[in-house]
N, C-alpha and C positions, 0 to 999 in steps of 0.2 A: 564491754563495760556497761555497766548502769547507765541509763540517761539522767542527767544532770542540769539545771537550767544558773551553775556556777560560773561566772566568766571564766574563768581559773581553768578549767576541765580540760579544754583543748590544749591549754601548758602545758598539766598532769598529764595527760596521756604523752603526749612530747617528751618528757623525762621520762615516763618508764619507757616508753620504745627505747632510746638513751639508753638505758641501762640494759636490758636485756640486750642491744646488743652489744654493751661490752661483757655481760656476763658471758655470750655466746664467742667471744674473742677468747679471753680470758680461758674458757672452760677449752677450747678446740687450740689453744696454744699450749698447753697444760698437756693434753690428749696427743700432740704430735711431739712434744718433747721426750714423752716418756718410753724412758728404756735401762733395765741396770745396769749403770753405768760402773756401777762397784764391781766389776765382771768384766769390764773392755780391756783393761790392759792386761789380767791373766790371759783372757783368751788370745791378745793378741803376741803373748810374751810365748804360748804355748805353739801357738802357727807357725810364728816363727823359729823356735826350737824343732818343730816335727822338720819346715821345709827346710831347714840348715843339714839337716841328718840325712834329709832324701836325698839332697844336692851331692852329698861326699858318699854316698851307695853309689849315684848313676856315675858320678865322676871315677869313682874305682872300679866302675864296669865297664870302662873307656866308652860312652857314648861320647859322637859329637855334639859341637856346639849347638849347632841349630835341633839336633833331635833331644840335646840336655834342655833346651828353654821349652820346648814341646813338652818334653814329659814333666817339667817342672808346671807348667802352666794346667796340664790335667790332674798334676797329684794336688795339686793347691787347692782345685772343688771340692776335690773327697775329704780331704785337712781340712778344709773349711768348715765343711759340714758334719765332720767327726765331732770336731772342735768346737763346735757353735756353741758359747753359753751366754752373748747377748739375748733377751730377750722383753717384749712390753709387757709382760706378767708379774709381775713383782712381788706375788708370796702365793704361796702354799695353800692361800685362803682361795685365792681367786684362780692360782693353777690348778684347785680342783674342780672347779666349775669348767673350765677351759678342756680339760682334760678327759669329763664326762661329756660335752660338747663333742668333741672328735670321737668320742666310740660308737656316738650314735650314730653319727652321720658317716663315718670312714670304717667302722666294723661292726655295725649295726647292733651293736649290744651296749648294755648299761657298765658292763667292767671293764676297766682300763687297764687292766693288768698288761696287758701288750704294748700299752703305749707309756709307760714310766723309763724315764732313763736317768741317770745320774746327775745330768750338767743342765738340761731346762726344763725337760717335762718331768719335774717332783712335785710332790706333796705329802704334808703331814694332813692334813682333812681327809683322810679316808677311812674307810671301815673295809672289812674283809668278814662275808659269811657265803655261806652255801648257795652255790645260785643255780637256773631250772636245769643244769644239766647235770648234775649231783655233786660237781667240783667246787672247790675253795678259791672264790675271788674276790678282787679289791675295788669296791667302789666309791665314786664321791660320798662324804657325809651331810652335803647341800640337798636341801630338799630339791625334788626332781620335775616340780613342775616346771620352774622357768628356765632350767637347761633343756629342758622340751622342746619349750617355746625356742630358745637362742638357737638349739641344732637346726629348725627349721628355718630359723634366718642362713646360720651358714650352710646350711644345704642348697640355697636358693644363691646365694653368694659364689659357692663353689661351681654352682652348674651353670651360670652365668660369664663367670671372670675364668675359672680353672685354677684358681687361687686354693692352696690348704692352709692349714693351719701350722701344719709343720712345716714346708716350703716358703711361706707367705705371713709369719703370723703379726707384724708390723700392717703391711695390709687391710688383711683380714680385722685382724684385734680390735684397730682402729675405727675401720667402717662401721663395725658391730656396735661398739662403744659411743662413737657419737649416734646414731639410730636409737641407741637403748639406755644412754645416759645423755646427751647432751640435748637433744631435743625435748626428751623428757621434764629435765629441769627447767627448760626454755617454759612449758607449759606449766611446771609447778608456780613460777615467778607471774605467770600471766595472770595464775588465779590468786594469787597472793594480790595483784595487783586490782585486779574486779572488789575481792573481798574489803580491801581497803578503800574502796571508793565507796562502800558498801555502809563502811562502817566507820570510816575516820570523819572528822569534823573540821579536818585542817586540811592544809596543803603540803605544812613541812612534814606533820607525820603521815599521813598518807605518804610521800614520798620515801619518808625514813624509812618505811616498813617493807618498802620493795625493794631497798637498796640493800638492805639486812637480810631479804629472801637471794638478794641476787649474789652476795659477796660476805656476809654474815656468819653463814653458819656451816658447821661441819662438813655437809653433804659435798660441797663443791670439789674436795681435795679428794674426794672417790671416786669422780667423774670417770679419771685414769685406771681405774682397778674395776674388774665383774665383780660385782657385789648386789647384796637383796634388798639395800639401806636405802637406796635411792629407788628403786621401783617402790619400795613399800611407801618413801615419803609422799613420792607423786600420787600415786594414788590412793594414800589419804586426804593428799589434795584434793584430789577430784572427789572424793566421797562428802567433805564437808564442804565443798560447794554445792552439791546435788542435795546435800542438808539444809545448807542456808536457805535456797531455794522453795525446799520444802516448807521446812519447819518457820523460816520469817518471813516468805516473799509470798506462802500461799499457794503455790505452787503446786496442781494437783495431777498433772499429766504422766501417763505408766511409764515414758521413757525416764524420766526423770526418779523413779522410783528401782529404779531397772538398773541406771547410771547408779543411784546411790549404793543398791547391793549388787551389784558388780565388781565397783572398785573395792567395796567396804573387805568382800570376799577376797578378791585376789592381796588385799591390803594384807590381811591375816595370814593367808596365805603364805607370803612371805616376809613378814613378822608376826610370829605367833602372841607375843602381849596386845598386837594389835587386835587381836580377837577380843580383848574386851573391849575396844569404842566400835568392832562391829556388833554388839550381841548388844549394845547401848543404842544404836540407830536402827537397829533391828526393832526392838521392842518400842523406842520411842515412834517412828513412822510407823510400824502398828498401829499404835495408838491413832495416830493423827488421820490416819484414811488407810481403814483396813482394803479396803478392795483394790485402789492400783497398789499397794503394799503384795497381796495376794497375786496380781497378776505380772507385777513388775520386779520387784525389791528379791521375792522369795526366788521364782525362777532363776533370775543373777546369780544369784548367791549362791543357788543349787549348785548350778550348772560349775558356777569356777571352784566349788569344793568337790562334786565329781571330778573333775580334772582333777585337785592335786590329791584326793583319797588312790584314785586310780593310775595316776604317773608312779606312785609311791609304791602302789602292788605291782606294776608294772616291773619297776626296776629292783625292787628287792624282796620280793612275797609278802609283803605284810603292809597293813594299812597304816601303823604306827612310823615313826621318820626314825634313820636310822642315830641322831641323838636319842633315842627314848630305847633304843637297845643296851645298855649299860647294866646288866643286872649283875649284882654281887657273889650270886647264890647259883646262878646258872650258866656255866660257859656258854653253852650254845648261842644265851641271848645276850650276849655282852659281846657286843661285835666291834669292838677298843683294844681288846687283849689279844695278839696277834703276833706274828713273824712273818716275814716275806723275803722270797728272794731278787735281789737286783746284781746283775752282771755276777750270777755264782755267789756270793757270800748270801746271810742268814742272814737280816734285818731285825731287829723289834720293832713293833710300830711307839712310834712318839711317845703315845699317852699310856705307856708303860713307866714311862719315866723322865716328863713335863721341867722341863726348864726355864729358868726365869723367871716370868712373869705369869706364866701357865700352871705354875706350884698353887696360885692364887693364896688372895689375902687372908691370913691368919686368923686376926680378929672381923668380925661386923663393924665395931665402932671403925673401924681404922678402915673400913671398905666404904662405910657411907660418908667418912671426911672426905676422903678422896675422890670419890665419884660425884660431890657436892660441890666442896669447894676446896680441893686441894690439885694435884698433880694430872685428875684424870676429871678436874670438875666442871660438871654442867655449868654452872655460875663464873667459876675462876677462868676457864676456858672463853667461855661465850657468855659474859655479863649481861649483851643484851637480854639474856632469860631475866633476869632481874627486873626488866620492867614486862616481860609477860606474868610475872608474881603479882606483880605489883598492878597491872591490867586487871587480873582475874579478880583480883579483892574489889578494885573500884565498880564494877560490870557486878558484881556477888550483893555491893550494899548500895549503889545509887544507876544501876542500869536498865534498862528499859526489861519489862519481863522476858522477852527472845532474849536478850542479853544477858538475864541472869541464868536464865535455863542452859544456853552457850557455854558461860563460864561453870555452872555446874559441874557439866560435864565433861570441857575438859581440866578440869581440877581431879576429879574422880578418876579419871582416866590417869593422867600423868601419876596421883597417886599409889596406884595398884599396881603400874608399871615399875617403879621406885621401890615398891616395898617387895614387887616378887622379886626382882634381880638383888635386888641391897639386903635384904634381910630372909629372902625363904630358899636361896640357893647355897649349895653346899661350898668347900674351898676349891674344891678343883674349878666352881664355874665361877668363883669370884676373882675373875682376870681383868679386867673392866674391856672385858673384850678380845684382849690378847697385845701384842704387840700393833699398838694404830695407835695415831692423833688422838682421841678422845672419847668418848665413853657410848661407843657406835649401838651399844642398846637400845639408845631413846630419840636417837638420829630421825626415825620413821615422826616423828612428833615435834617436827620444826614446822608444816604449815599449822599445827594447833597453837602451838605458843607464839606464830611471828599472828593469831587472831588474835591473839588473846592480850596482845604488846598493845595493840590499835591507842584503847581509852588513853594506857600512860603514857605514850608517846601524843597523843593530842593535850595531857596535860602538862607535858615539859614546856610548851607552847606559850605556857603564861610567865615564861620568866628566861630573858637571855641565859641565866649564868645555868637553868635546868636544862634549856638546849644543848650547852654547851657539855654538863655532865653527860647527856645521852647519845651526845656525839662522839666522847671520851670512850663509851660503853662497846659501842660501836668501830672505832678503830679498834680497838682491843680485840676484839671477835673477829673481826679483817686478819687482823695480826697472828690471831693461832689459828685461821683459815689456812692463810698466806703460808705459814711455819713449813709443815711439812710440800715446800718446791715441787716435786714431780713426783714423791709415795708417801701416801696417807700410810702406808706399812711401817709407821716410825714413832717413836716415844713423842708425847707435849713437849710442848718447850717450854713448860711447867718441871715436867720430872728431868730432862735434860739439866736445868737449872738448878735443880736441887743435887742431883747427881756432882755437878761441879764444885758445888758447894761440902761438899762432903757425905750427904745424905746418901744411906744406901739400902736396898729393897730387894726381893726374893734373890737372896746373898745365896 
């Protein structure tokens, strides 16, 4: 934390410790709950069925008792494990990260073709094109750096415990996940926390604003799912701290320039609109001190875009990710258009012919109500954004100049991001993400806007009954946090809502 000569400070720090660790309860009670549970009683309807049928074979084979319970008791592992369709994976998004994870480490290759089965290890996120030994395989459609990264954790996990993924994956899943999401967010809240001490003027919203990092926004209900929303958000976090530092605190040492394009790189990395607030702190630390810029910020940034240019030739020959294979005009590069086989039958792949809410929205207008302030909306969702709006304009007309340049930027940023998904994408990608809680495009851009909250949360400050509106803002945001229980893989409780109501959508 900032040094402070506030009586108050050692309270403030007192509460956020508070909260992070209920955030750290919260998120690791979430983490060991999860499992589809929408699956427990088939599977156990079906064990039961196989071991009722084995019972009346060995019975008409006239085994005895004690060798009937015996063989009952070894055919029950094998049912079991024929059988298994509980599992902590919870969609197709994040089973194919899971799934690219196990090839590397268990068959040492990028295709999973071997390890797809019917009942847990599926996926619709994959692509299928020619790979280095002239044959036709199925790979993740997730960029391949940070399944890199995670096979090297469970490589280390595996050689360690003897735990797999297929034997083990509650274990496994779990250990992984809080390591690479729960700590993670632990650190994103820490700097939310600095930054606000950094920048609030108060005590209630300084507070407010960590409570909002801790239990507020999106991110928390993916803690349970592999996903790239939360490495991108943290380390944006960590990129506009090694900003602050720079660009207000004066701050001229190469590590700090190193930290900033590192994260800013790996940030992009895996969210690519994140690429515009790195190619913005790029140019502006240029500006500000070309030379640890030159020997810190550039290197960083090299190095973690070699990695994913090179994870990505790696696992599928080409430098391009295999979203940007979709061409119209060429089978060869349109690696979407596909058949495959599972257990003997001829597959189509998915995005042949997209269901639901993967048809995507028809109109623009009808995509930006929604992603704004309807069903899947930034605002109707998570209101608190409403006083990061309303932050960025006070910080734009009466802020300190580090503050107005702040707000600048991320104004221009969240705008670009807004207008490449809501208005420059075609219908097939206007799904606001696919089947999830909320509009997880702009997820990576919750430490920007819980900076950007600071001023009007220090100005609700002047009037109980404004407290009490930002408190209203705030349980609200709790509340479509809170919605999706134990799978962020679920409709708002915005469109659930309207669906009851009669309202109806990719019919």
């Amino acid at each position: 934390m900032t040094p402070g000569d506030d009586s108050t400070r050692r309270l403030r720090i007192g509460v956020y410790a508070l909260l992070v660790a209920l955030a750290a309860g919260d998120m690791c009670g979430r983490l060991l709950a999860v499992n589809s549970v929408n699956r427990q009683e088939l599977e156990s309807a079906q064990i039961s069925r196989r071991m009722a049928e084995l019972e009346r074979q060995f019975r008409s084979e006239g085994v005895s008792e004690d060798a009937l319970q015996a063989k009952l008791e070894a055919a029950r592992v094998l049912v079991e494990r024929e059988e298994r369709r509980q599992r902590p994976f919870l969609s197709g998004n994040d089973r194919s990260r899971w799934l690219a994870v196990r090839a590397l480490v268990e068959k040492g290759t990028f295709a999973i073709d071997e390890l797809i089965d019917r009942n847990v290890w599926n996926t619709i996120d994959m692509v299928k094109h020619r790979g280095r030994d002239g044959q036709m395989h199925l790979y993740s459609s997730k960029p391949p750096l940070l399944i890199v990264l995670l096979a090297g954790e469970y490589w280390l996990v595996n050689r360690i415990t003897g735990w797999t993924l297929a034997d083990n994956p509650y274990e496994v899943g779990r250990l992984m996940l809080f390591t690479v999401h729960v700590l993670p967010m632990l650190l994103l809240i820490w700097i939310v926390a600095r930054l606000s001490e950094r920048f609030g003027r108060s005590d209630w919203a300084r507070i407010y604003v960590v409570a909002a990092a801790a239990f507020g926004t999106m991110l928390t209900p993916f803690v349970v799912v592999l996903n790239n929303h939360i490495i991108g958000a943290v380390s944006a976090a960590v990129a506009l701290d090694a900003l602050v530092r720079i660009w207000c605190d004066g701050e001229r040492r190469v590590r700090w320039f190193a930290v900033a394009g590192g994260a800013a790189a790996f940030m992009a990395a895996n969210e690519l609109p994140a690429l515009s607030l790195a190619a913005l702190m790029a140019a502006a630390l240029a500006v500000v001190a070309w030379r640890p810029w030159l020997l810190g910020f550039l290197p960083a940034a090299a190095v973690v875009a070699a990695a994913s240019f090179g994870t990505n030739y790696l696992a599928h020959g080409s430098l391009r990710p295999p979203y940007a294979h979709r061409s119209q005009t060429d089978p060869d590069d349109n690696w979407y258009r596909y058949t495959y086989v599972l257990d003997g039958k001829e597959r189509p792949s998915y995005w042949l012919q997209p269901q639901g809410i993967d048809k995507g929205e028809p109109t623009k207008s009808a995509y930006a109500l929604h992603t704004l302030i309807g069903h899947h909306g930034v605002f109707s969702l998570t209101p608190i954004w409403l006083l990061s709006a309303w932050g960025l304009g006070l910080w734009l007309v009466r802020g300190r100049p580090e503050e107005r340049q702040l707000a600048a930027g991320i104004l221009l940023v969240s705008v670009v991001c807004l207008v490449f998904y809501i208005g420059l994408r075609p219908q097939s990608d206007r799904n606001y993400g696919g089947m999830t809680s909320g509009f997880r495009w702009v997820f990576w851009m919750a430490p920007l806007w819980l900076l950007a909250m600071i001023p009007a949360v220090d100005r609700l400050t002047r009037s109980r009954w404004a407290m009490a509106v930002g408190l209203l803002l705030l349980a609200f945001s709790v509340m479509s946090a809170s919605y999706p229980t134990w799978n962020p893989w679920t409709q708002p409780w915005i469109y659930n809502w309207l669906q009851s109501c009669g309202w109806r959508s990719f019919a």
